[in-house]
C-alpha positions in Angstrom: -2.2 12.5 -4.2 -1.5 14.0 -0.3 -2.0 12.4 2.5 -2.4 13.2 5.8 -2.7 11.1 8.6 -6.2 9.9 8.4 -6.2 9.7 4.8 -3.7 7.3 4.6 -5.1 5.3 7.2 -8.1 5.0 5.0 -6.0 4.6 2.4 -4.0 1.7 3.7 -7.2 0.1 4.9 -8.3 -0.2 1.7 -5.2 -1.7 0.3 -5.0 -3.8 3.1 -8.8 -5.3 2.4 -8.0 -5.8 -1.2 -5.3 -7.5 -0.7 -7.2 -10.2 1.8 -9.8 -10.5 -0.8 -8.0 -10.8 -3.9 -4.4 -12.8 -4.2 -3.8 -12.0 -7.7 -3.6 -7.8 -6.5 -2.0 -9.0 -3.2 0.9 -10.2 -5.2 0.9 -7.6 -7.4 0.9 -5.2 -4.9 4.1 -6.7 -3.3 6.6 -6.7 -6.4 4.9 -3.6 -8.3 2.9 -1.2 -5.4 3.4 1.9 -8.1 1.1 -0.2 -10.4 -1.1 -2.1 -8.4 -2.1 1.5 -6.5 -2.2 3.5 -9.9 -4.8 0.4 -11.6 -7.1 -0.5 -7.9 -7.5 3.9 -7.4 -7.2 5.7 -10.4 -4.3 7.6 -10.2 -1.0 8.2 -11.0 1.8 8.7 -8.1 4.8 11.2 -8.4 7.8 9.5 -10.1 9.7 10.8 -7.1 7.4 8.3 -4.9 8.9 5.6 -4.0 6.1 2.7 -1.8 7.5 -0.2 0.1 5.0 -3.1 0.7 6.0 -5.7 3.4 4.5 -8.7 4.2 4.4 -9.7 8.4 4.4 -13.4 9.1 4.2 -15.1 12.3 7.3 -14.5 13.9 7.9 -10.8 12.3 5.9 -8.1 12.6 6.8 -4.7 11.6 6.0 -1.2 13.1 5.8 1.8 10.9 6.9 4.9 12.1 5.4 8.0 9.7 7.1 11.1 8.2 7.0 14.1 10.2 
């Protein structure tokens, strides 16, 4: 799976809707993203991959800067 910059906008918007929609993958995707990612799209990612999710609350927010 490669992504450039607009794919993985699209890509995280998806994740991001799921995960407003349905708790149960919301949870998931916070302690296992590798699975939650490989079951919701179908695929499987490198094992060389490693996906962070974090969760903002009201007093922290968190910026994002991407790989160049």
């Amino acid at each position: 799976m490669i992504l450039n910059n607009k794919n993985r906008r699209r890509f995280e918007e998806l994740l991001i809707t799921k995960a407003f929609q349905d708790i149960s993958f919301r949870r998931e995707l916070i302690e296992n993203p590798k699975m939650a990612i490989a079951e919701y799209f179908g695929v499987q990612l490198p094992v060389d991959i490693e996906i962070k999710v974090l969760q903002e609350d009201k007093k922290v927010l968190y910026v994002v800067l991407p790989y160049l």
